[in-house]
TIDOVEX-476793 format. One record per residue (C-alpha): residue number from 1; residue in one letter; y, x, z. Coordinates in nm, 4 decimals. Layout:
REM TIDOVEX-476793
[kolke NUM A [Y X Z]] ...
//
This chain:
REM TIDOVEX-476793
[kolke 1 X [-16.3925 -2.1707 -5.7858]] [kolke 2 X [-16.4494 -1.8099 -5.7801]] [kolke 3 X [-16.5736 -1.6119 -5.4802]] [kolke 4 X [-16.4797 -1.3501 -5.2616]] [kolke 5 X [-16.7650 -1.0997 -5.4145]] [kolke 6 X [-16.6417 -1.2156 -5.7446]] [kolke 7 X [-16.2977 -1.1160 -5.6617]] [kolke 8 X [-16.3735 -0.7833 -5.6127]] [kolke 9 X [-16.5759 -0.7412 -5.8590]] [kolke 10 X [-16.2552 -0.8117 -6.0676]] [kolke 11 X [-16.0532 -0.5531 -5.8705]] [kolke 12 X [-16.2638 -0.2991 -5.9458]] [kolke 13 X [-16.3410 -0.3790 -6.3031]] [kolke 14 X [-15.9344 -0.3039 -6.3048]] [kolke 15 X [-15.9332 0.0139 -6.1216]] [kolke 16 X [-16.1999 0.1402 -6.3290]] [kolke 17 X [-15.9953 0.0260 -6.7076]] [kolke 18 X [-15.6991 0.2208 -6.4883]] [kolke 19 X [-15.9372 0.5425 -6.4036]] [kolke 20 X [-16.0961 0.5213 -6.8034]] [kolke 21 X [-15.7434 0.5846 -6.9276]] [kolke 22 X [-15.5709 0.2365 -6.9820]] [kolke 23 X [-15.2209 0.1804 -6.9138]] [kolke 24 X [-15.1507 -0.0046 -6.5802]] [kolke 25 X [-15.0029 -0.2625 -6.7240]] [kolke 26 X [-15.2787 -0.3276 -7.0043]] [kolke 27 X [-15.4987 -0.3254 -6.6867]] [kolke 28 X [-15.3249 -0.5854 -6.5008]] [kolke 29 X [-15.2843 -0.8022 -6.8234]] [kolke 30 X [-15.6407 -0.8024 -6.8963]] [kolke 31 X [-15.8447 -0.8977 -6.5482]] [kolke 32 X [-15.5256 -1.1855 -6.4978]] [kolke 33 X [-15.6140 -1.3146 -6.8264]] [kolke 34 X [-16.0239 -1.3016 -6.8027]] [kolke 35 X [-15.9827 -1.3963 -6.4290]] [kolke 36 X [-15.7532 -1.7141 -6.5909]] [kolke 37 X [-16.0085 -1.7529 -6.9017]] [kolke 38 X [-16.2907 -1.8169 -6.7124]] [kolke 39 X [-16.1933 -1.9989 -6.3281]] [kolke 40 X [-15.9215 -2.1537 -6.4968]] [kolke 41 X [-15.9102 -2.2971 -6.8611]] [kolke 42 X [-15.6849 -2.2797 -7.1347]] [kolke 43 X [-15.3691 -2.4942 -6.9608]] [kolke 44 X [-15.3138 -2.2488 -6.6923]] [kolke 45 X [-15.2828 -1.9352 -6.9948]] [kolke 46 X [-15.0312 -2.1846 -7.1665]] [kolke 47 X [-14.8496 -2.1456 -6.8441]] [kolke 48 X [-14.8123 -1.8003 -6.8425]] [kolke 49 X [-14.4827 -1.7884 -7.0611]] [kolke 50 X [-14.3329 -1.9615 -6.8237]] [kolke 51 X [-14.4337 -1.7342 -6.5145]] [kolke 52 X [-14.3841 -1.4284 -6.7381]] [kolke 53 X [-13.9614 -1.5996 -6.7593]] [kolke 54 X [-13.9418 -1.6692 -6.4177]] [kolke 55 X [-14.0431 -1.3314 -6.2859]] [kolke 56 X [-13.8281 -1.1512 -6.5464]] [kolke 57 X [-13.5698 -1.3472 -6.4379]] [kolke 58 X [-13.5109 -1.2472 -6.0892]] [kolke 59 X [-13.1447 -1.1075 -6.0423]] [kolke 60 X [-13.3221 -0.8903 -5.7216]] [kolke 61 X [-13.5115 -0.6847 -6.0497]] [kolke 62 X [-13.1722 -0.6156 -6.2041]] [kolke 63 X [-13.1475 -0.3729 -5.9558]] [kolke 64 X [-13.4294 -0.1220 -6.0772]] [kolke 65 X [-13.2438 -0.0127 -6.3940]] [kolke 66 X [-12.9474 0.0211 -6.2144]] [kolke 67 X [-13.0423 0.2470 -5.9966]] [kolke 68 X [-13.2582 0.4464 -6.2103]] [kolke 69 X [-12.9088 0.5042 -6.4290]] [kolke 70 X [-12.7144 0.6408 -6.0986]] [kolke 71 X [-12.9956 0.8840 -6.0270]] [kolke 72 X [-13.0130 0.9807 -6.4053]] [kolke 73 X [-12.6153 1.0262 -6.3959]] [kolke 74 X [-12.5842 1.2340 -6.0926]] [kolke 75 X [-12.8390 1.4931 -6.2575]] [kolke 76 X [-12.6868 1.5332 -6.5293]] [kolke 77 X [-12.3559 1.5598 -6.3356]] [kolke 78 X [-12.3960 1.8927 -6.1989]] [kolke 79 X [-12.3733 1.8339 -5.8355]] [kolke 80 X [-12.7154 1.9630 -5.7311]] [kolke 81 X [-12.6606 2.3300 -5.7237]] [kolke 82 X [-12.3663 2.3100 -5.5653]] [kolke 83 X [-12.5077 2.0878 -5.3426]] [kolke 84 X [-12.8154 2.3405 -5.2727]] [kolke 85 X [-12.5861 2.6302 -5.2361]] [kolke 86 X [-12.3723 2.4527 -4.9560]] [kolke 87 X [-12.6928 2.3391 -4.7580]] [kolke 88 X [-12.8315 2.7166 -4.8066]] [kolke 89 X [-12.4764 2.8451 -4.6663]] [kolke 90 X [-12.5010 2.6404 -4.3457]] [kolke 91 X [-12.8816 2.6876 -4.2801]] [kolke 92 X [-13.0096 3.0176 -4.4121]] [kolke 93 X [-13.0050 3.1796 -4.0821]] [kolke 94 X [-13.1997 2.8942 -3.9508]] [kolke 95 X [-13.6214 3.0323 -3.9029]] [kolke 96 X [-13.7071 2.9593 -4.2553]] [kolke 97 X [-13.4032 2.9823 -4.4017]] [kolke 98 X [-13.3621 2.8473 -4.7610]] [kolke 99 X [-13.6884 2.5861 -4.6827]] [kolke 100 X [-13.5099 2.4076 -4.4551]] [kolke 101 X [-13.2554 2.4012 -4.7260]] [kolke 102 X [-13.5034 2.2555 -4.9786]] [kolke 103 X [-13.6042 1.9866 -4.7177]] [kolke 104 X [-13.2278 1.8987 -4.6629]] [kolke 105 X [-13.1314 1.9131 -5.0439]] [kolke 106 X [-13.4129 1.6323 -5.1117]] [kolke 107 X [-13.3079 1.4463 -4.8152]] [kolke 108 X [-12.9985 1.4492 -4.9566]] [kolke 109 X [-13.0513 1.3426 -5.3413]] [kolke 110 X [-13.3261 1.1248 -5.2388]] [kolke 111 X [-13.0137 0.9244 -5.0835]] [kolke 112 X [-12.8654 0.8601 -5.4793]] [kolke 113 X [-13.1244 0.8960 -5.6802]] [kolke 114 X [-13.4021 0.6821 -5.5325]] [kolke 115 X [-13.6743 0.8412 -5.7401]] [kolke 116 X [-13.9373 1.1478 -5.6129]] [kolke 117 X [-14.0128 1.2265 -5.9221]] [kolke 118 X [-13.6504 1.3048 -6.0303]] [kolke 119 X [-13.5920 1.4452 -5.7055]] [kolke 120 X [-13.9105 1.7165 -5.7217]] [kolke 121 X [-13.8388 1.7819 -6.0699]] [kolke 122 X [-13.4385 1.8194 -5.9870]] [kolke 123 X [-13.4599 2.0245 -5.6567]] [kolke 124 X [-13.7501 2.2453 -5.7692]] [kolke 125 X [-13.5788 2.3537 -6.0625]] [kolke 126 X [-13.2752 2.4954 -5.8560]] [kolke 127 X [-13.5049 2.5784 -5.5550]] [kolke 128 X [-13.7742 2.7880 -5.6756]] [kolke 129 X [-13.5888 3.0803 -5.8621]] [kolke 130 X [-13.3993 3.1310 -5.5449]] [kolke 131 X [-13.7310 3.1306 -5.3570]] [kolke 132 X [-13.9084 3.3955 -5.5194]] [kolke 133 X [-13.5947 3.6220 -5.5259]] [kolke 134 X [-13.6011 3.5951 -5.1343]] [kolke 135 X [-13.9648 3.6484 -5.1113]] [kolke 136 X [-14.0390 3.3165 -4.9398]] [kolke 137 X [-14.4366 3.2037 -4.9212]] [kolke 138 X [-14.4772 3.0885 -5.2349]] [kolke 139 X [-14.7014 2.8246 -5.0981]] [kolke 140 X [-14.4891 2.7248 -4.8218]] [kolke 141 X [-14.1349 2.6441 -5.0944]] [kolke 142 X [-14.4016 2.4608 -5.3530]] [kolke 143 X [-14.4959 2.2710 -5.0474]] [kolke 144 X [-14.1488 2.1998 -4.8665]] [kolke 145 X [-14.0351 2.0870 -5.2647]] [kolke 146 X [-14.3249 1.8555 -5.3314]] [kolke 147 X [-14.3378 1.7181 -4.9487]] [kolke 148 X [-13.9214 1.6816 -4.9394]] [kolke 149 X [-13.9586 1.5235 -5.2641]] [kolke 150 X [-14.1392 1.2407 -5.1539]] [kolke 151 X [-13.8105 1.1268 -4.9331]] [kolke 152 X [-13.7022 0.9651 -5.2537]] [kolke 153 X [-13.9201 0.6608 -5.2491]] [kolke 154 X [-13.8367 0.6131 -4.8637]] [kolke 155 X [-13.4499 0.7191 -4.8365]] [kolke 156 X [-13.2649 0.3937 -4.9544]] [kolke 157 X [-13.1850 0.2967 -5.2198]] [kolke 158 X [-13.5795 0.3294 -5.2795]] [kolke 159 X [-13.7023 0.1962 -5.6426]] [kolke 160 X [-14.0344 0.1043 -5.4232]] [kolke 161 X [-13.8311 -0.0825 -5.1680]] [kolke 162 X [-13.6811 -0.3289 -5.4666]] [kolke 163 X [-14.0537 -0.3850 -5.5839]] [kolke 164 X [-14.1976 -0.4420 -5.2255]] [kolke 165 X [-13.8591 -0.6699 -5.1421]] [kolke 166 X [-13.9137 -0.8885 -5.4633]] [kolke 167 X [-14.3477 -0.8953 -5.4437]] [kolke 168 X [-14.3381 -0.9676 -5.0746]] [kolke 169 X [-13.9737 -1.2085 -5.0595]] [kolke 170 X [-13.8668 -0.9675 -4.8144]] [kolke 171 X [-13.5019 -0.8709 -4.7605]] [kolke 172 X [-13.4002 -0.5673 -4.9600]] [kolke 173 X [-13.1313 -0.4748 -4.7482]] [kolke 174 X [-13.3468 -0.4809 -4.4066]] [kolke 175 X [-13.5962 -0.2949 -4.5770]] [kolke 176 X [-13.3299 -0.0138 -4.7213]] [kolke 177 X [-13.2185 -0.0223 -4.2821]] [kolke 178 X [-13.5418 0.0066 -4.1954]] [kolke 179 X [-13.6394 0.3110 -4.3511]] [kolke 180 X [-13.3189 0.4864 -4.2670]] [kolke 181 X [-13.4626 0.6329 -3.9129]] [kolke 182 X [-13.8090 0.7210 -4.0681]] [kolke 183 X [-13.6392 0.9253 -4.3177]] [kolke 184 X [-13.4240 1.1081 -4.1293]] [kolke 185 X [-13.7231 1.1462 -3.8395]] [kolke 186 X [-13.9403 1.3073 -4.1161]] [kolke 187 X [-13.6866 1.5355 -4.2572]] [kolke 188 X [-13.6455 1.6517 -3.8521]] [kolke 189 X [-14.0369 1.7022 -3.8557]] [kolke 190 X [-14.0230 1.8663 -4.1851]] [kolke 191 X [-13.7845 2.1128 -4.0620]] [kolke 192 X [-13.9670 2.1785 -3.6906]] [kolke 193 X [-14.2353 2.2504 -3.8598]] [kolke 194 X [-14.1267 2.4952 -4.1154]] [kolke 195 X [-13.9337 2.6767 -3.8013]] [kolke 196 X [-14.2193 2.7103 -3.6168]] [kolke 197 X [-14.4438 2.8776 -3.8958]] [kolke 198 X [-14.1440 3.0924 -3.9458]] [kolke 199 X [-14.1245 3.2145 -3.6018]] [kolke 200 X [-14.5150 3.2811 -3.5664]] [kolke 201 X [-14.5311 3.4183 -3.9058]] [kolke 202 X [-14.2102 3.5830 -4.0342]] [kolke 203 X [-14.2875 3.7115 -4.3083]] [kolke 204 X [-14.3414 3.3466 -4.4761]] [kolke 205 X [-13.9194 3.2662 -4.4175]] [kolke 206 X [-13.8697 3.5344 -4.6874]] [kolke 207 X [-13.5949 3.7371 -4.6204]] [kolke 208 X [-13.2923 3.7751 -4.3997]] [kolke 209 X [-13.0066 3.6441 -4.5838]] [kolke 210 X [-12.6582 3.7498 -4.4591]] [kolke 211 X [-12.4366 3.5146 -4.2361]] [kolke 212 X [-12.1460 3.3305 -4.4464]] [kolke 213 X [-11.7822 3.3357 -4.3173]] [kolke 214 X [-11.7483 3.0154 -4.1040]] [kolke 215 X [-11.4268 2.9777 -4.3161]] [kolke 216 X [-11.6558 2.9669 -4.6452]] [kolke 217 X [-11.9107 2.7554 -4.5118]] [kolke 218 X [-11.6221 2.4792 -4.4345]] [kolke 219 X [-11.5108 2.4972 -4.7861]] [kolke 220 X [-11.8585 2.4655 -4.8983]] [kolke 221 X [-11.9005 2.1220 -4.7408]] [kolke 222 X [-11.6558 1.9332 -5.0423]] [kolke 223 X [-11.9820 1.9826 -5.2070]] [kolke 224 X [-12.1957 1.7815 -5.0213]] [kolke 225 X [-11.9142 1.5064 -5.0267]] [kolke 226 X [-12.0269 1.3774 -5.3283]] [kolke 227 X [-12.3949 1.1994 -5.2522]] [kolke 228 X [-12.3036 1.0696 -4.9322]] [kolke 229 X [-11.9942 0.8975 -5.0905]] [kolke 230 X [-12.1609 0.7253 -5.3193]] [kolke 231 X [-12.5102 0.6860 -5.0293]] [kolke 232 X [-12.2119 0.5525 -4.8111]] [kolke 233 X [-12.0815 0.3310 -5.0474]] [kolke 234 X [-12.3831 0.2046 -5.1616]] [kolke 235 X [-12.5186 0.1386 -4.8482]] [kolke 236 X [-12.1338 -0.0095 -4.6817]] [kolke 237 X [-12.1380 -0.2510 -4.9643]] [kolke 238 X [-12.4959 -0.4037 -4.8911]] [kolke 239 X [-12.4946 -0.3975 -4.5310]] [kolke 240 X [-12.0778 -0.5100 -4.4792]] [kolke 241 X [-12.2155 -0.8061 -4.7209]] [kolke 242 X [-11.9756 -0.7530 -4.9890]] [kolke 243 X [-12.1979 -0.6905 -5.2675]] [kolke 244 X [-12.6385 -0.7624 -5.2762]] [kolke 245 X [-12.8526 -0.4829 -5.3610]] [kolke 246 X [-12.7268 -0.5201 -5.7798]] [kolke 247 X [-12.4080 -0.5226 -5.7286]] [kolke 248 X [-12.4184 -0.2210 -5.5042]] [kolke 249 X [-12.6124 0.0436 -5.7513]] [kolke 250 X [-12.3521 -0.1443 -6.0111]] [kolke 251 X [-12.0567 0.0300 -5.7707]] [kolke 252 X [-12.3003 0.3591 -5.7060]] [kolke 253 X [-12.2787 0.3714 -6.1185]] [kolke 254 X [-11.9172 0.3012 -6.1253]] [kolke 255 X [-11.8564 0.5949 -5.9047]] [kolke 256 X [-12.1310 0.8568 -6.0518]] [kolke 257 X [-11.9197 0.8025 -6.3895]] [kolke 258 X [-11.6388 0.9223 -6.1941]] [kolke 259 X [-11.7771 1.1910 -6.0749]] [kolke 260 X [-11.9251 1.3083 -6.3835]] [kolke 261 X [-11.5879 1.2581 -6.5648]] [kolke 262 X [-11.4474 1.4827 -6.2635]] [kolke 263 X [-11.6030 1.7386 -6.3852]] [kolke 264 X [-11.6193 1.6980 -6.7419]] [kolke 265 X [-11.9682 1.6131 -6.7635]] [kolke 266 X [-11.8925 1.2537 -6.8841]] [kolke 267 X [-11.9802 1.2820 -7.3060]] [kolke 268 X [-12.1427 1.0371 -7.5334]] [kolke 269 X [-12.4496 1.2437 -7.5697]] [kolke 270 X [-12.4941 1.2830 -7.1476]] [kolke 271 X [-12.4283 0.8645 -7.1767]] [kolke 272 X [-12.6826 0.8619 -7.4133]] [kolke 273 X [-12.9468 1.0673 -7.2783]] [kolke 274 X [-12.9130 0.8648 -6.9256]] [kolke 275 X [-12.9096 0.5196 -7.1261]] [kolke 276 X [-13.2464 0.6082 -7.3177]] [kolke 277 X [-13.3940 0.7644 -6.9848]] [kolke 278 X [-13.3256 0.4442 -6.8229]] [kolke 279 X [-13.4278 0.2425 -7.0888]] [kolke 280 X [-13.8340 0.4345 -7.0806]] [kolke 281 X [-13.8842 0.3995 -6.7205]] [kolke 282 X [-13.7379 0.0523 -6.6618]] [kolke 283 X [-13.9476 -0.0765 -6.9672]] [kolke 284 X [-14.2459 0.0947 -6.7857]] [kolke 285 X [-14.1997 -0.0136 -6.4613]] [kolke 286 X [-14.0964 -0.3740 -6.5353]] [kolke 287 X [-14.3934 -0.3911 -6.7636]] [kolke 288 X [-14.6225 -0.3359 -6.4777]] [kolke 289 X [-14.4722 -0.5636 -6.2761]] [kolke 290 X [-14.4779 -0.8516 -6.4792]] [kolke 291 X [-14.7976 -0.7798 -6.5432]] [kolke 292 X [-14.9205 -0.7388 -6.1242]] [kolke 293 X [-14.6900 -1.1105 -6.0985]] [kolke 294 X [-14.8889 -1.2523 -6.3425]] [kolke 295 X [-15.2075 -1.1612 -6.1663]] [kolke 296 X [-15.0694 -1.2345 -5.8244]] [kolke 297 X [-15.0491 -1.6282 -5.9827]] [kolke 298 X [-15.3642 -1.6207 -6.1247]] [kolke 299 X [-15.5211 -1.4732 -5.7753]] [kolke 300 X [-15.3170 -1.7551 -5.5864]] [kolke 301 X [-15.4014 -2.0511 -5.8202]] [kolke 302 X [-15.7871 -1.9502 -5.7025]] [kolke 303 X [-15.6325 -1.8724 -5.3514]] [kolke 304 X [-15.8177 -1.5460 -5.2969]] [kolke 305 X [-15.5529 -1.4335 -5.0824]] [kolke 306 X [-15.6344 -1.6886 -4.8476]] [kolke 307 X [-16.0395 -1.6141 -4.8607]] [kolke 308 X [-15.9818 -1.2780 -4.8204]] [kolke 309 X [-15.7806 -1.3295 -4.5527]] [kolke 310 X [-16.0409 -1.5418 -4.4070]] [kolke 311 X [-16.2968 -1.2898 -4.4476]] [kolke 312 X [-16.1030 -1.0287 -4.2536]] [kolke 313 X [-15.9943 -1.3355 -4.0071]] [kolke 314 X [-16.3629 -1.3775 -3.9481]] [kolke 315 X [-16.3911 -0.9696 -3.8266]] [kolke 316 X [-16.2640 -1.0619 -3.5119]] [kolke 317 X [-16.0694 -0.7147 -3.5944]] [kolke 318 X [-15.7031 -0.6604 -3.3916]] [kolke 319 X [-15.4397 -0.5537 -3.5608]] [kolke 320 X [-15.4376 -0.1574 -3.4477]] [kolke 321 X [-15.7919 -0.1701 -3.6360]] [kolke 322 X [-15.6247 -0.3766 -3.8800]] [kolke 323 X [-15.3552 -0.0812 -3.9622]] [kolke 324 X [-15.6245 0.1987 -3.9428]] [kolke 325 X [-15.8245 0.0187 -4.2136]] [kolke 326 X [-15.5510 -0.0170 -4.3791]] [kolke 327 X [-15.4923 0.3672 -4.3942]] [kolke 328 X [-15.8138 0.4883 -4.5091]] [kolke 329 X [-15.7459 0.2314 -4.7729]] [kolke 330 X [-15.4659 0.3782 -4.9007]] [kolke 331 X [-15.5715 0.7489 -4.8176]] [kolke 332 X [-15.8560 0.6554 -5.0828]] [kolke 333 X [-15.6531 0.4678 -5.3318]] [kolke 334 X [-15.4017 0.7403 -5.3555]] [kolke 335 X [-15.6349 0.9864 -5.4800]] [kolke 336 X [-15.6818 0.8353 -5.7948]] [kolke 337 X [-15.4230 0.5823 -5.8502]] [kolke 338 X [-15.0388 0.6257 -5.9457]] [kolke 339 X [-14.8224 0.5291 -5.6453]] [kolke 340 X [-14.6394 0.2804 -5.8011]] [kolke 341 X [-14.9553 0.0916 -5.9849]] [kolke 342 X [-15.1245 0.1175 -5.6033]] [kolke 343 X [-14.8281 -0.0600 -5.4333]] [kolke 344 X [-14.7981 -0.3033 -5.7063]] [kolke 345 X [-15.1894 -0.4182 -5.7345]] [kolke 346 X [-15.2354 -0.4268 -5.3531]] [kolke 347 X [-14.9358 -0.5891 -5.2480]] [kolke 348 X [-15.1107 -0.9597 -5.3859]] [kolke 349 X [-15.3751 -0.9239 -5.1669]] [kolke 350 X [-15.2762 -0.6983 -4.8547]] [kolke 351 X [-14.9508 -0.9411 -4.7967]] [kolke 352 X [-15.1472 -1.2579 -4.6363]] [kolke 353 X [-15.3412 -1.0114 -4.4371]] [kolke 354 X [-15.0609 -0.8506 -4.2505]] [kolke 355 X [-14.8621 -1.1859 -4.2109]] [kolke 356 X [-15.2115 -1.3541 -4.0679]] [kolke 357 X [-15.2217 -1.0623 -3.8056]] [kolke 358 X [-14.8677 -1.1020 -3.7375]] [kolke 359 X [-14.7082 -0.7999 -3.8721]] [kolke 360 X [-14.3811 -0.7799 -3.9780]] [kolke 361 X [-14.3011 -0.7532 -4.3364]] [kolke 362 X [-13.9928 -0.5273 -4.3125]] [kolke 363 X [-14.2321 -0.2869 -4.1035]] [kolke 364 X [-14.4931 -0.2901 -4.3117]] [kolke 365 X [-14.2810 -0.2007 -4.6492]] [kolke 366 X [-14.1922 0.1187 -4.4856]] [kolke 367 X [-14.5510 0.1801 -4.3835]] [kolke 368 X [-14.6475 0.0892 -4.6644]] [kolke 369 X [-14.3505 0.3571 -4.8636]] [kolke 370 X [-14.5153 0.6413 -4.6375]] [kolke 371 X [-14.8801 0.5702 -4.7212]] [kolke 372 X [-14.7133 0.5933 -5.0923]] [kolke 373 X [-14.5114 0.9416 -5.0154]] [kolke 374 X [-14.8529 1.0721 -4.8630]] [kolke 375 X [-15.0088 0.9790 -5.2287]] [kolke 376 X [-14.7621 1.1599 -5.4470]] [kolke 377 X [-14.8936 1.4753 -5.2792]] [kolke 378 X [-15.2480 1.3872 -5.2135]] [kolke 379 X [-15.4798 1.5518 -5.5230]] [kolke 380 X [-15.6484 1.5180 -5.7651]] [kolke 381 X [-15.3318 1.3061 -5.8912]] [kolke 382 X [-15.0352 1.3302 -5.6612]] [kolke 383 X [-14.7646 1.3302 -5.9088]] [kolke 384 X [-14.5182 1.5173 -5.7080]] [kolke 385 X [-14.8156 1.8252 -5.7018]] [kolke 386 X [-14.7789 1.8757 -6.1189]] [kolke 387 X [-14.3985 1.7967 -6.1382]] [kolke 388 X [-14.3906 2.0738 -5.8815]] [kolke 389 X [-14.5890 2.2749 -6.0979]] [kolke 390 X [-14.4003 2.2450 -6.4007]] [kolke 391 X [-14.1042 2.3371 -6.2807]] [kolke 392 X [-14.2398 2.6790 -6.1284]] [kolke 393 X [-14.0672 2.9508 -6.3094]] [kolke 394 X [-14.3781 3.2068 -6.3532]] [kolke 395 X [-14.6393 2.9144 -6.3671]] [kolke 396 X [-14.9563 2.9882 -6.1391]] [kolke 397 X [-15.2332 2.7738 -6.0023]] [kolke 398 X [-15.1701 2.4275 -5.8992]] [kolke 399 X [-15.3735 2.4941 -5.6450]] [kolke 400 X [-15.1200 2.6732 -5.5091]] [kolke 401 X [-14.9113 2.3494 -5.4560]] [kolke 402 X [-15.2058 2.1644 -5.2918]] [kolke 403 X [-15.2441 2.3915 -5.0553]] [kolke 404 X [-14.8602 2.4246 -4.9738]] [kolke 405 X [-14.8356 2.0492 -4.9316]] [kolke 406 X [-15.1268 2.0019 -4.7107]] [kolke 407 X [-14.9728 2.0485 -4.4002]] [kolke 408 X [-14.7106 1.8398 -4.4917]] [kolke 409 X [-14.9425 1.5227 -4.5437]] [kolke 410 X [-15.0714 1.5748 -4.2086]] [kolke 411 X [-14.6839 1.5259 -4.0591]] [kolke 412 X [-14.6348 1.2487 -4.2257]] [kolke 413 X [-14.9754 1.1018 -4.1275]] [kolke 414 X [-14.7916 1.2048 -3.7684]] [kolke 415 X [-14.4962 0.9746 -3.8783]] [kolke 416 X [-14.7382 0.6916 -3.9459]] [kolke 417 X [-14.8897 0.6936 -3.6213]] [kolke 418 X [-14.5237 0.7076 -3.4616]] [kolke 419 X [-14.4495 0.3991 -3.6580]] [kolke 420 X [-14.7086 0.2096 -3.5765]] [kolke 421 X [-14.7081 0.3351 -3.1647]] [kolke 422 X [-14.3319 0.2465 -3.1666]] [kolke 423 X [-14.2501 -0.0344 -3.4094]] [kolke 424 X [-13.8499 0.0247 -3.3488]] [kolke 425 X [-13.8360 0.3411 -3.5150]] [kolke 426 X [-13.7999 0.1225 -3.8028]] [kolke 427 X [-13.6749 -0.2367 -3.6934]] [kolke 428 X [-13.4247 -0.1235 -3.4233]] [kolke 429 X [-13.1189 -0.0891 -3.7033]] [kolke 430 X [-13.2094 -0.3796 -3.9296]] [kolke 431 X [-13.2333 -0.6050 -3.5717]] [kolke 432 X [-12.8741 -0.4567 -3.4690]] [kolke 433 X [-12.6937 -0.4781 -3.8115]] [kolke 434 X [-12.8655 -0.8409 -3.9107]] [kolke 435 X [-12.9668 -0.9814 -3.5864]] [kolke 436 X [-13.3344 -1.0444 -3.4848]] 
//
């Protein structure tokens, strides 16, 4: 039977084949088969086409690709300009101006597109001309982009969420509830923020954009119509219990092709382009997971979740200490692993942990989401920091980006220690709509 020093001796003989260059999955793969190899014997690696069918096989997964083809449709749809230039209309006169508008207008996508990635890349493509032309801090709009872009792994219908839901047999639609409030909390923080640097410092809201006719800015609002149509039907559809997670991004589909076909974006060559974007990520991401499932059996045929869990058991630590630990573990882990891959490796062994200390597992997925949003802009690889980047139309230094987001890692560092001071913030909804 292996030991707990062995164990981690495996873990990080897979972070470092991650930090040499080798794909996350390939990774995975390799210490579940060694770790199998050598504890374990040949029968239990004949039993691994079986595991490998039954985790491909959950209906819950069916959801990712899904998803990811609603996002990929709504881009190529054309409402996110429009969308940007009705936000700007209703809250350039706010202190800050057009940031709060970038804050708002990844609020807003992050609610049909469930991706940060696609959100930074989307919203900082429109954004940033606009930015510079206004004479906004250039640090400040890189940072309000790459920070507002990170609402797209927390805002339901989260990619993350599905993953957590199916590693940790936790209820997808309490978890999409659950991170409602956070989201909208952080956005609020976001934008009191960006205010208040505004008002000490003026000169970093750019400039003073005109007031719009009340009579425009009503007309404007069709606009914003679209994504919370299809958030709202998404969302009804899950939480009225006519449709599971699946079917629900199979409606939010239905409807983006309706909307693209609305405005004659709908061609065989935009079908194709989403299909084959769909097809790369999904292949990627399920790749991973089956891979982080098939470890997760190997590590509980040895039951190092349970020794683990012991060891920490043994600490005598509460559960506050717990949770901190638990932060500074992710704080690390986020500077030098991929979001996704750190959510997806950790999950196996931080799971028994949090239900021995009696946490619950709908809280911790959204704790979990914002420990994830912190990484995307945490350097030396936050991925929302070079997607930022590459979008900026007269390049620069990335540093530039870095610097923008800090402040924004420290709110939502805030929002973690708000969720974890007042639990509710996240369960009250899910308890209301489903019941305790």
């Amino acid at each position: 039977m292996i030991t707990v020093t062995e164990a981690f001796v495996g873990f990080f003989i897979m972070l470092g084949l991650m930090l040499i260059g080798l794909p996350v999955a390939g990774a995975l793969f390799a210490v579940a088969i060694l770790g199998a190899f050598l504890y374990l014997g040949t029968p239990t690696l004949m039993m691994f086409g079986n595991q490998m069918w039954s985790i491909l096989h959950d209906f819950v997964l069916t959801a990712i690709p899904m998803f990811i083809l609603l996002g990929e449709i709504l881009v190529r749809s054309g409402i996110t300009d429009r969308m940007y230039n009705a936000l700007s209309d209703w809250m350039r006169r706010w202190p800050g101006g057009l940031l709060h508008t970038n804050i708002g207008a990844c609020g807003l996508f992050s609610a049909v597109s469930g991706s940060s990635v696609a959100t930074a890349a989307t919203i900082g493509t429109v954004a940033l001309p606009s930015m510079k032309q206004h004479g906004y801090s250039e640090r400040l709009a890189l940072g309000t982009i790459a920070a507002g872009a990170t609402l797209g792994i927390l805002i339901p219908p989260s990619i993350n969420m599905i993953i957590y839901g199916s590693m940790s047999n936790t209820s997808i639609g309490r978890l999409f509830l659950a991170a409602i409030v956070p989201g909208v909390l952080l956005i609020v923080l976001f934008m009191i923020f960006i205010a208040v640097v505004c008002v000490l410092r003026p000169r970093m809201g750019g400039d003073e954009l005109p007031p719009v006719p009340l009579a425009e800015k009503l007309a404007r609002l069709k606009d914003l119509l679209p994504p919370l149509l299809i958030f709202a039907l998404v969302m009804g559809t899950i939480y009225t219990g006519w449709a599971t997670p699946t079917e629900s991004a199979a409606v939010g589909v239905i409807a983006a092709l309706i909307l693209a076909a609305a405005r004659r974006r709908l061609t065989i060559a935009m079908l194709n382009e989403s299909v084959l974007a769909v097809v790369r990520i999904t292949a990627m991401i399920m790749l991973i997971v089956l891979a982080a499932q098939l470890l997760s059996f190997v590590m509980g045929v040895l039951r190092i979740p349970q020794a683990i869990t012991g060891l920490v058991a043994d600490t005598g630590a509460t559960q506050l200490q717990i949770l901190l630990m638990l932060i500074v573990f992710y704080l690390i882990l986020g500077c030098f692993l991929e979001t996704l891959s750190m959510m997806i490796t950790t999950i196996p062994i931080v799971m028994p942990i949090v239900l021995f200390f009696g946490i619950d597992p709908v809280w911790f997925g959204v704790f979990l989401v914002l420990m994830m949003e912190i990484a995307l802009i945490t350097p030396p690889l936050g991925m929302n920091l070079f997607i930022v980047q590459g979008v900026r139309p007269d390049g620069g230094s990335v540093m530039d980006v870095v610097w923008g987001a800090m402040p924004f890692t420290l709110i939502m560092l805030l929002m973690v220690a708000i969720l974890i001071a007042f639990p509710q913030v996240a369960l009250f909804v899910p308890d209301v709509m489903y019941g305790k």
